[in-house]
C-alpha positions in Angstrom: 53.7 157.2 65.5 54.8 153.8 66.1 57.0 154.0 62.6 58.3 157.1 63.7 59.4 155.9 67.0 61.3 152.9 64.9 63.6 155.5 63.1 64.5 157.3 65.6 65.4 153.9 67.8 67.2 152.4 64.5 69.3 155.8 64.4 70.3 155.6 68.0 71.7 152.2 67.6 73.7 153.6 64.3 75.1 156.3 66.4 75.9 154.1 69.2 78.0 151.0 66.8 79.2 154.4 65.0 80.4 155.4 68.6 81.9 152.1 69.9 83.4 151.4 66.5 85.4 154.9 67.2 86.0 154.2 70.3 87.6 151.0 69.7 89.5 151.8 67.1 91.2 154.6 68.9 92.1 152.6 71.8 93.9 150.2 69.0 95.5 153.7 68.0 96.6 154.1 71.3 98.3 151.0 72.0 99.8 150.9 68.5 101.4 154.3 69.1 102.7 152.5 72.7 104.3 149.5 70.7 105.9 151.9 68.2 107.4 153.3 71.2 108.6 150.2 73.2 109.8 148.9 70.4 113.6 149.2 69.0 114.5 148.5 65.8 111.2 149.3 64.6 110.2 149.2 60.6 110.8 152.6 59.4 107.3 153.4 58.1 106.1 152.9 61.7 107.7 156.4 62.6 106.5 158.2 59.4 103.2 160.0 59.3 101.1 156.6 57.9 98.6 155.6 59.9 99.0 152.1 61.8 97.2 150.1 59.7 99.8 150.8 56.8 102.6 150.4 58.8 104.7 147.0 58.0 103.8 143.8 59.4 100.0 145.4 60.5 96.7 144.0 59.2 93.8 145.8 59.8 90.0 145.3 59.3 87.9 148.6 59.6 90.8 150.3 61.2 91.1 147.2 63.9 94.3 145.6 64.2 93.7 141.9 63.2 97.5 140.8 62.7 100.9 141.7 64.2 103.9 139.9 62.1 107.0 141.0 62.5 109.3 137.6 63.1 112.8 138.2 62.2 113.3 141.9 62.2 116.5 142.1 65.2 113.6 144.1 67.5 114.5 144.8 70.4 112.8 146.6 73.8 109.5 145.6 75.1 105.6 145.3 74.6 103.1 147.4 76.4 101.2 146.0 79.1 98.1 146.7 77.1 98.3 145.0 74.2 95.4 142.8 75.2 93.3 145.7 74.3 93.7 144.9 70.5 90.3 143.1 71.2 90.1 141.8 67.4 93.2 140.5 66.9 93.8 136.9 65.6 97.7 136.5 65.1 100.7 137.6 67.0 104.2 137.1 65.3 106.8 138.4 66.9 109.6 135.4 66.8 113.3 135.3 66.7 113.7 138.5 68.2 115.6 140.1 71.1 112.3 141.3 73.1 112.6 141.6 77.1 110.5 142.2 79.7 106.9 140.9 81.4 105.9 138.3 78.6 102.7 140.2 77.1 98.9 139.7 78.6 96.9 138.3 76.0 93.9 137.3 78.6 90.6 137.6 77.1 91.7 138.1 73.4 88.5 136.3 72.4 89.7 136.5 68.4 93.4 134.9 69.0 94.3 132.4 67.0 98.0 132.1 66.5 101.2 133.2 69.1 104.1 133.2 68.1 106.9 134.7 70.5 109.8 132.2 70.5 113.2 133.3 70.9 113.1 136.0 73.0 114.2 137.7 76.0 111.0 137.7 78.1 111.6 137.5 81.7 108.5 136.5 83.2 105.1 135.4 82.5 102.2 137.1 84.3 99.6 135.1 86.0 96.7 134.5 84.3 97.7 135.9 80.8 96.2 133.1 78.9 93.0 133.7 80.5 90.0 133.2 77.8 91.7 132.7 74.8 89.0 130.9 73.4 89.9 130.4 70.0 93.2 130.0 70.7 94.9 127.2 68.0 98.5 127.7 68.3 100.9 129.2 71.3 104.5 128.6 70.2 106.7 130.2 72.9 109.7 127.6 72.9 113.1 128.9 73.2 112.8 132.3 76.0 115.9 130.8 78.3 115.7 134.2 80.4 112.2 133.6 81.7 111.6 132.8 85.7 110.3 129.8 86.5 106.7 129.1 85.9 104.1 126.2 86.2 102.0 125.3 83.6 99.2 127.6 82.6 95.8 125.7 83.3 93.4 128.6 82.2 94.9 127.0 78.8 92.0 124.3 79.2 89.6 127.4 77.9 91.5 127.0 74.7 90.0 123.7 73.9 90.7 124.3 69.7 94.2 124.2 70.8 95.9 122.3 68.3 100.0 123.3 68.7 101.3 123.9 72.3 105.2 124.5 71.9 107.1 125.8 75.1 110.5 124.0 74.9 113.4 125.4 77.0 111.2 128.1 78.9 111.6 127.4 82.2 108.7 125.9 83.2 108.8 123.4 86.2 106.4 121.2 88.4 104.2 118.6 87.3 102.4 118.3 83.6 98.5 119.3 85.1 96.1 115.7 84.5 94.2 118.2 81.7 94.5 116.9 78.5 91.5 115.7 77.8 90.2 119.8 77.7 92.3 119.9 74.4 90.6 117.4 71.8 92.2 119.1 68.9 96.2 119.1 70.3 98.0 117.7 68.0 102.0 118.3 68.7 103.0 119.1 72.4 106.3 119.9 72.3 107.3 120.9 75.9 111.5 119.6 75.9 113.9 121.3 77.8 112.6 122.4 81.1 112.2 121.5 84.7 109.0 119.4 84.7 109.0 116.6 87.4 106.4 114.2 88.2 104.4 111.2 86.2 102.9 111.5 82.5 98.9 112.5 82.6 96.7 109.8 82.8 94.4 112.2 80.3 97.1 111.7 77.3 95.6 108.2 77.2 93.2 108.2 74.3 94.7 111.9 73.1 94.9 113.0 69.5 98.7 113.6 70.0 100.9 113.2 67.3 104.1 114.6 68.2 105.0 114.3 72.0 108.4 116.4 72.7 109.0 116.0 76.9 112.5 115.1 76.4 115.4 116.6 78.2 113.8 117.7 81.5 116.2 118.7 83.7 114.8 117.3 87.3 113.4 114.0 84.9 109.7 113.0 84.2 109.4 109.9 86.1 107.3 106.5 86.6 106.3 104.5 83.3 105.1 104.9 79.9 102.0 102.9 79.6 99.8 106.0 78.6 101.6 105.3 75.2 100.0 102.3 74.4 96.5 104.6 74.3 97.8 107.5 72.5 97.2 106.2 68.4 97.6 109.5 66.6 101.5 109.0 68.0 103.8 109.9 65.0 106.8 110.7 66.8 107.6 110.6 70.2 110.8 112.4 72.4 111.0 110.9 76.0 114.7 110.6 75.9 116.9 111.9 79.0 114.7 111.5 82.0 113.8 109.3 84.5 111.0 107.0 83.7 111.0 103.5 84.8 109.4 100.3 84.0 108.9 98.3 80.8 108.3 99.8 77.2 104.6 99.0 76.4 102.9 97.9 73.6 102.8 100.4 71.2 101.1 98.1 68.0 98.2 100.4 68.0 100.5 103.4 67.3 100.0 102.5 64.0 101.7 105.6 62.1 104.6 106.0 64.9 108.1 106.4 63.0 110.2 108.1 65.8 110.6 106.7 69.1 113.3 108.6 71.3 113.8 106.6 74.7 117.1 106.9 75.1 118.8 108.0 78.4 115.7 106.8 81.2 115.6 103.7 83.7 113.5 101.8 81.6 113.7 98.0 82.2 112.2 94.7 80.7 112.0 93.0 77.6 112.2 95.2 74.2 108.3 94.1 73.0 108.2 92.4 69.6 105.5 94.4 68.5 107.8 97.4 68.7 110.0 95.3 66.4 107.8 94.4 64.2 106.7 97.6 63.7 105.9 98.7 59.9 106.0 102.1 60.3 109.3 102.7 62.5 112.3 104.5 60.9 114.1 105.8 64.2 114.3 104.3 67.4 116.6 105.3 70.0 117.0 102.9 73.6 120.6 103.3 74.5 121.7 103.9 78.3 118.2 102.5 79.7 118.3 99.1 81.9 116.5 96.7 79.3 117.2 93.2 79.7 116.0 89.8 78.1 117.5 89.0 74.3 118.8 91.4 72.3 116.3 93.6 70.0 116.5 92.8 66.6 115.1 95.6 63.7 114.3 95.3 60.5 116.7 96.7 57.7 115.0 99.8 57.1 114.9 100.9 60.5 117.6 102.8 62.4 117.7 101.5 65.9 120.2 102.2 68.5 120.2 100.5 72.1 124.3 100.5 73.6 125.2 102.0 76.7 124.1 100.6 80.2 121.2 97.8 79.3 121.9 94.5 80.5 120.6 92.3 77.8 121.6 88.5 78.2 123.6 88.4 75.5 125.9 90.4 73.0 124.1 88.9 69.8 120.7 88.0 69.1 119.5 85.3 70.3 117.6 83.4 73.1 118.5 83.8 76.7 119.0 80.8 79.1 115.3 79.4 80.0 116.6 80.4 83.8 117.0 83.7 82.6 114.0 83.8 80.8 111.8 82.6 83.8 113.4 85.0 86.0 112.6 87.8 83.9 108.7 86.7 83.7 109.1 86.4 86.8 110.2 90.0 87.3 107.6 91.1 84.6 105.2 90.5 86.8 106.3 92.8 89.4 106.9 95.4 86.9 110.1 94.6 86.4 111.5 96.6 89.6 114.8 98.6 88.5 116.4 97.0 91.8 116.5 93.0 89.8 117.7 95.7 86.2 120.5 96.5 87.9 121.8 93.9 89.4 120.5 90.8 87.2 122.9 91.0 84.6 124.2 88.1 81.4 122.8 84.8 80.8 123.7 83.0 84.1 121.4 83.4 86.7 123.8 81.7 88.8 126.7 84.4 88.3 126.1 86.7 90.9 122.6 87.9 90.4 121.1 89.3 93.8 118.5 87.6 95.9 118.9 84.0 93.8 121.1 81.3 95.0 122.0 77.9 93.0 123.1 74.5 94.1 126.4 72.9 92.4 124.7 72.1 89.5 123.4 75.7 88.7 120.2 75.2 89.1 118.2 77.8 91.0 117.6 76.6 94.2 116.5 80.2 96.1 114.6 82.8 95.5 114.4 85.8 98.2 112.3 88.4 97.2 111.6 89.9 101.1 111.4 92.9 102.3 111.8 94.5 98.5 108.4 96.9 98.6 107.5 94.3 95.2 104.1 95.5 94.0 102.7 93.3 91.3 101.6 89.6 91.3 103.3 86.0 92.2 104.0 84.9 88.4 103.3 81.1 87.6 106.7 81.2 86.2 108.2 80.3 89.6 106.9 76.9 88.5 109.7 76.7 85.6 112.1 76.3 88.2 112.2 73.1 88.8 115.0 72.8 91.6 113.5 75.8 93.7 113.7 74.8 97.4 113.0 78.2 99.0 111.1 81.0 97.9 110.6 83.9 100.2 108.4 86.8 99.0 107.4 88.1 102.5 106.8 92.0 103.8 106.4 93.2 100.0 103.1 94.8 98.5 102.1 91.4 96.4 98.2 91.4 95.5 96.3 88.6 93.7 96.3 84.8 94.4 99.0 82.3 95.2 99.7 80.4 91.2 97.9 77.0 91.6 101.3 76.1 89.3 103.6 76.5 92.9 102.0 73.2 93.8 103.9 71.2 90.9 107.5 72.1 91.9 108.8 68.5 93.2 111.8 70.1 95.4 109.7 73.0 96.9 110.6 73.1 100.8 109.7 76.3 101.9 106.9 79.3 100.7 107.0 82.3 102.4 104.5 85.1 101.2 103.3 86.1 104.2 102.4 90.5 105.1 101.6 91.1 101.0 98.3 91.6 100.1 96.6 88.7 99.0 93.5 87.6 98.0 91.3 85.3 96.3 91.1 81.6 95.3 93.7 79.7 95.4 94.7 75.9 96.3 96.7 76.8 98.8 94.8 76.4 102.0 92.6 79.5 103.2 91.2 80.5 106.3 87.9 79.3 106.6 88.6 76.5 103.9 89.0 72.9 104.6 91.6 71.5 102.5 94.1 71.3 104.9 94.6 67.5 104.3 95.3 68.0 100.7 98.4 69.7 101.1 99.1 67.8 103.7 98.9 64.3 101.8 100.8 66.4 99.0 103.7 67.3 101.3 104.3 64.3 102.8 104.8 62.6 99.4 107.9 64.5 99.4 108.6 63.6 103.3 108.9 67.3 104.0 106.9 68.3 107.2 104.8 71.8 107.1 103.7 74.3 109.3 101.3 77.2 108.8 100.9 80.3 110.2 98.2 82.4 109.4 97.4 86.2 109.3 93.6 87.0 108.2 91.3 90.1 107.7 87.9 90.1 107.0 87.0 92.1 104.1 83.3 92.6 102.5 82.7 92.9 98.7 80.0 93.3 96.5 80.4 89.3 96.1 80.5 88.8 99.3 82.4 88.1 102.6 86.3 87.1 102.0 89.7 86.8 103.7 93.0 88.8 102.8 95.8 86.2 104.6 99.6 85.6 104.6 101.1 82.3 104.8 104.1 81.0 106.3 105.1 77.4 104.7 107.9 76.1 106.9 109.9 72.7 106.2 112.4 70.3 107.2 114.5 68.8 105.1 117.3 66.0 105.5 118.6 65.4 108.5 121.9 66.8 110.1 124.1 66.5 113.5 122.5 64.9 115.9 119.1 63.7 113.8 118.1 67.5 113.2 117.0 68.5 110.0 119.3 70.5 108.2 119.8 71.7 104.3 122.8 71.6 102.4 122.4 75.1 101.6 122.5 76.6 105.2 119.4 77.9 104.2 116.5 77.6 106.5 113.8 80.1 107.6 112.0 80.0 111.4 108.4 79.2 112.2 107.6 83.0 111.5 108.8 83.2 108.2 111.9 84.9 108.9 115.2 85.6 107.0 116.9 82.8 105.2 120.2 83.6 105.4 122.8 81.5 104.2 125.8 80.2 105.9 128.3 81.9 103.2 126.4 85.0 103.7 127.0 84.8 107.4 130.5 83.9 107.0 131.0 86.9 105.1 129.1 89.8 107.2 131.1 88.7 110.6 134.2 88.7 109.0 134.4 85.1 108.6 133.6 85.1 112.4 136.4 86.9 113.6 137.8 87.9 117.0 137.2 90.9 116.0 133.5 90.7 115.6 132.5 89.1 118.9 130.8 90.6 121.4 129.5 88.0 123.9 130.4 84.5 125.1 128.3 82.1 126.4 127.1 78.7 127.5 125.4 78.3 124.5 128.5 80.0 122.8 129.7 83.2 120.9 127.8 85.7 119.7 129.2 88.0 116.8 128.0 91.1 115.5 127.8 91.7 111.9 125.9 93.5 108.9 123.7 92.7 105.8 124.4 93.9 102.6 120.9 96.2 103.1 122.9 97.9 106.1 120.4 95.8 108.6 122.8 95.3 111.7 122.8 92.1 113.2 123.8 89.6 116.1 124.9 86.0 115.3 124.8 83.3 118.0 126.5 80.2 116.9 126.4 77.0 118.2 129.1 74.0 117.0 127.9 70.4 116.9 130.5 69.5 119.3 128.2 71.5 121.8 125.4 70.5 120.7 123.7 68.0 123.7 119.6 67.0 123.9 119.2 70.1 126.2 120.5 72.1 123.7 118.9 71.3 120.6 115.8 71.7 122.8 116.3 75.3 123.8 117.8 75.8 120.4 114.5 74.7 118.9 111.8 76.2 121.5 113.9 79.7 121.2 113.2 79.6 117.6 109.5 78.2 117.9 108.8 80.7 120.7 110.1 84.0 119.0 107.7 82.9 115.6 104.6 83.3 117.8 105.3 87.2 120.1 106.4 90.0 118.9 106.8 92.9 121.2 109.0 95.9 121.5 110.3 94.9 124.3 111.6 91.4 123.4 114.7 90.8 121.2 113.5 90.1 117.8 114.5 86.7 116.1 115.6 87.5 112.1 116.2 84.6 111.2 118.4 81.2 111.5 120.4 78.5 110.0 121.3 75.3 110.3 124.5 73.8 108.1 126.4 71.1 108.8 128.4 71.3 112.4 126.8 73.9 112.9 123.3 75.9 114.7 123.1 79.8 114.5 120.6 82.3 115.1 120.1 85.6 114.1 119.2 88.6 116.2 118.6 92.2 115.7 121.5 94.4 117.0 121.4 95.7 120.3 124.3 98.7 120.3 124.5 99.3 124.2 125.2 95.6 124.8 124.0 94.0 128.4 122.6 95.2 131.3 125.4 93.6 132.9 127.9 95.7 131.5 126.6 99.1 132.5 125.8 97.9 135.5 129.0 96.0 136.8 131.8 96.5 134.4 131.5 100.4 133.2 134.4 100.9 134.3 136.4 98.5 132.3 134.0 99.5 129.1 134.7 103.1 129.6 131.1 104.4 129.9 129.6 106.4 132.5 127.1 104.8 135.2 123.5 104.4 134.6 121.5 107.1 135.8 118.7 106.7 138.3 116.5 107.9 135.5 118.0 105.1 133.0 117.6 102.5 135.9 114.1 103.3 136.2 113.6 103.3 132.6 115.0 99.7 131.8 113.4 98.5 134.5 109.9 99.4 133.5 110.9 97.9 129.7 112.2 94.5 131.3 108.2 94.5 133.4 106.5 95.8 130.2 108.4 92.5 128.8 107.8 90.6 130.9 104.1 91.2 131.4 103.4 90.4 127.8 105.0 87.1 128.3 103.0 86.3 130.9 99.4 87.7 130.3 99.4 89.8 126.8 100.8 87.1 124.1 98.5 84.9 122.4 99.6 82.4 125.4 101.6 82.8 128.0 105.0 82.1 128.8 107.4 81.9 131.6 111.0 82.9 131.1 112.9 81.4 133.8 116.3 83.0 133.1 115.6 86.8 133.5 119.2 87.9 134.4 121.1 91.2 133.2 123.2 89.4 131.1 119.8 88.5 129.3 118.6 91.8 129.0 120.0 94.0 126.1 120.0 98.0 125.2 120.2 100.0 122.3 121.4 103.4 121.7 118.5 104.9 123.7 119.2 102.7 126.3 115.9 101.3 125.6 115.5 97.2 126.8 114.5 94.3 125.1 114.8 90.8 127.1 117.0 88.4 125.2 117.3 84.5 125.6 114.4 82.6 125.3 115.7 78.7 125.1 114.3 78.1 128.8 111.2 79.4 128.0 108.2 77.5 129.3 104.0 77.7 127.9 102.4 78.5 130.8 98.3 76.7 130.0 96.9 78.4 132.8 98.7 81.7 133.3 97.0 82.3 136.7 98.6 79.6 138.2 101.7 77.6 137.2 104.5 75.7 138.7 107.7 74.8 137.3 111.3 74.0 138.4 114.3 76.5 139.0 116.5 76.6 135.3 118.9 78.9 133.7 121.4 80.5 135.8 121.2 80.9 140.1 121.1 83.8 141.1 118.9 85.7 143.7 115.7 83.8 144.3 112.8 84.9 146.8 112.0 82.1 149.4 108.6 81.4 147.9 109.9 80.1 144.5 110.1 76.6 145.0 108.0 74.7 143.1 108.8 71.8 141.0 107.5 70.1 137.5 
């Protein structure tokens, strides 16, 4: 019984593989007889009375369709939407036609091993229609120019025998997906001509690539190219025409790379010597990038090109000036920011390079790095420059310590690096830290007097409690009009850390302090408006030595020591000031609207309307809000005694800020204080008459 029960079981199955097997092959009947009749241009024997597995270009195994080939035959129409129902097929070649329509659905074609549909006419890919391709080793699909625009296919990552991806000029766009690491096999990626955007995949790094093709994207792939230096199978690599920035990297591990295409990015630094002493490297292509440093030098059997917009030193080989070269370690360290590329250019880092000044004997005397958005580290090659006075790296993204080597620069006057990030030992003093007297013995070696303003956050660690801080080094050198100290430069920076801004530079952004530039005369004297070369709008007081008395140096000074130590949107903000010669200036932010004064007693003669009760009421509560952080708010109080409308200036909001602090007085005890009338007389209630 149980025998017989067997046979009959083992005959069902045989009728039901017998049935399926049918089945299948007459739904691969049914969607051959649906291609024959999409297609145009068909082979002729596909319209005869053969069946479909003797028709040209078909393979077949047990009547299923195993292999479509039919590259090169001038076909023309379209391919059924259920082609994916050719459930054992392994290879689809259908190339260098004219085909149109939906790009075929091959989802779930568990068999499929090879696609080939470049040069076509598809229109549009369908979402999800390399779903499950599981066994999936080559999709080559370069070359459809008619297709809409389309991301990047992530089911892909189920194909992870993938070992040729090639989709140049096909319209894709977006960002390359961080998935590469799902493709252990890929070999050549070969993805030029299309819209792609965005930064190379962090999951190329340690890739079996060999040939990388993402060149010629028309919005540009952008940031760097250090994922290279990870990627060892390289053999050839197309990058050119985009936008990536930063240094090329070392690539010595790229051991069988011959072809490196750069050409035509914004890529900046130093050409490696590795990448020159390459054995393996027959092509190499860097021309219209913003390289800099010495000029690259190849060996004789390799063809290397590098013209067009770079801005190395020279125009032969050779070394660059040790300025040069320290400026560019310098800038190596912070990643070598395309802003120093474009505008460091030749061997003479006294010839109009931007942010650096030099004295007579062109040596570099300045370097002002502020307000850049730097990321990167404080290089110890500041300390090859051996004349640097002033170096200002404040309000940039700096991390990492202060270089122990900034303490052996004999003419260093002034260190700035305060609002970066940084962190860490250092000798420079820390919060917390008592080596105050250190410095203090090292500075006055040099007869240079120091301040030091700092700005602290505890942080915790793993090892433990530590400090992020800013520093503000401020100096005086030799001594000017009147005994104050003053640099040859015109460079100086406030208490704060502020702008140094140079006397020429002033010069130049007032228009050589013309009439036509002021906007204000005073007692202290005139006041000209003005504008940086970063568009920052500003207000220059200036001060002769003629004028300058003991009362004025004195407000001159506590104006400047004053506006280091509050901050407040209410106040007039202090950029900066500089001392040169005859001459005392200070530099304040723009205020458009001018004085209260003006809008309130002369709108006629300055052709604006009246203030509105609404404005009135407005200032008014500015000039209190102002006024109350003075006296109760900031770290210590502070009495203005010459709040006048004059004094108090507007934007284009007709917002306030008080202006004029050089009577200012430190009020110890802000609940009680006494002190005498100053500034100008105006309306004063009956009870203010207290005296010093």
């Amino acid at each position: 019984m149980v025998l017989l029960l067997q046979t009959r079981l083992a005959f069902f199955l045989a009728l039901c593989v017998l049935f399926l097997s049918s089945s299948t092959a007459a739904e691969d009947s049914d969607v051959m007889s649906k291609l024959a009749e999409s297609l145009k241009n068909a082979p002729k024997d596909w319209s005869t009375g053969e069946t479909y597995c003797d028709w040209e270009g078909i393979k077949c195994v047990d009547n299923r369709v195993t292999s479509i080939n039919l590259a090169s035959k001038s076909l023309s129409g379209s391919l059924p939407s259920n082609l994916n129902s050719l459930t054992q097929l392994t290879t689809l070649s259908l190339q260098s036609n004219s085909l149109s329509g939906l790009f075929p659905s091959l989802a779930n074609l568990s068999f499929l091993q090879e696609i080939y549909l470049d040069t076509n006419n598809f229109t549009s890919v369908p979402s999800g229609c390399f779903q499950g391709l599981s066994s999936l080793q080559v999709l080559s699909m370069s070359q459809n120019i008619n297709l809409d625009p389309w991301v990047f296919p992530t089911e892909l990552t189920q194909a992870s025998s993938l070992v040729t991806l090639a989709a140049g000029n096909a319209n894709l766009y977006g960002s390359l997906p961080d998935i590469f690491d799902s493709f252990p096999n890929l070999q050549n990626l070969r993805l030029s001509y299309n819209k792609f955007s965005g930064f190379l995949p962090k999951s190329f790094s340690g890739s079996g690539i060999q040939n990388l093709w993402l060149n010629n994207q028309q919005f540009g792939l952008s940031g760097t190219i250090e994922v290279l230096s990870n990627m060892i199978q390289l053999n050839q690599v197309w990058l050119h025409k985009n936008q990536f920035t930063g240094p090329i990297p070392d690539i010595s591990k790229c051991e069988t790379l011959f072809d490196l295409q750069l050409r035509d990015n914004l890529l900046t630094g130093i050409v490696p010597a590795t990448l020159m002493s390459s054995t393996a490297l027959q092509n190499v292509s860097l021309d219209y990038n913003k390289l800099q440093g010495p000029l690259p030098v190849f060996g004789s059997n390799v063809r290397a090109t590098f013209d067009g917009t770079n801005s190395f030193c020279q125009t032969k080989p050779g070394p660059c000036d040790p300025q040069v070269n320290t400026l560019l370690e310098v800038a190596g360290a912070l990643g070598y920011p395309i802003l120093l590329a474009e505008s460091w250019e030749g061997n003479n880092a006294c010839d109009g390079w931007s942010f650096i000044v030099c004295d007579t004997q062109g040596k570099v005397i300045t370097v002002n790095f502020e307000n850049m958005h730097f990321t990167g580290i404080i290089s110890p090659a500041f300390a090859n420059l051996k004349s640097l006075k002033n170096l200002v790296l404040k309000n940039n993204n700096l991390t990492g310590s202060i270089p122990a080597s900034l303490l052996t620069l004999p003419q260093l006057q002034l260190l700035d690096v305060s609002n970066n990030n940084l962190f860490g030992d250092s000798e420079i003093p820390r919060y917390g830290e008592v080596n105050y007297n250190r410095l203090w013995r090292w500075w006055r070696r040099n007869s240079i007097r120091v301040w030091f303003e700092w700005n602290y956050t505890q942080w915790e660690s793993s090892s433990g409690i530590g400090w992020f801080f800013s520093v503000s080094w401020i100096v005086d050198g030799e001594n000017g009009c009147n005994g104050i100290p003053s640099d040859k430069t015109g460079l100086h920076l406030s208490e704060g850390g502020n702008v140094a801004i140079s006397i020429e530079v002033l010069r130049k952004v007032t228009n050589n302090f013309g009439e036509d530039n002021i906007l204000a005369r005073g007692g202290f004297g005139v006041v000209y408006k003005g504008e940086l070369h970063d568009g920052t709008r500003i207000a220059v007081k200036r001060m002769e030595c003629v004028a300058v008395s003991t009362e004025r140096m004195n407000e001159f000074e506590a104006e400047i020591a004053f506006l280091a130590k509050v901050k407040h949107r209410h106040l007039v903000s202090l950029l900066g000031y500089c001392i040169n010669g005859n001459e005392r200036l200070l530099v304040y932010e723009y205020m458009p609207q001018g004085t209260l004064t003006q809008h309130l007693y002369n709108w006629r003669e300055n052709g604006v309307p009246p203030l509105t009760w609404r404005q009135r009421i407005t200032i008014a509560l500015d000039v209190a809000r102002g006024v109350e952080y003075l006296h109760g708010l900031a770290p210590q109080s502070f009495i203005h005694r010459d709040l006048k409308p004059s004094n108090i200036l507007l934007g284009d909001d007709m917002r306030a800020k008080v202006a004029d602090f050089g009577l200012v007085k430190h009020a110890p005890d802000a609940n009680s204080v006494e002190t005498r009338v100053a500034g100008t007389f105006g309306y004063l209630a009956p009870e203010y008459t207290g005296e010093e």
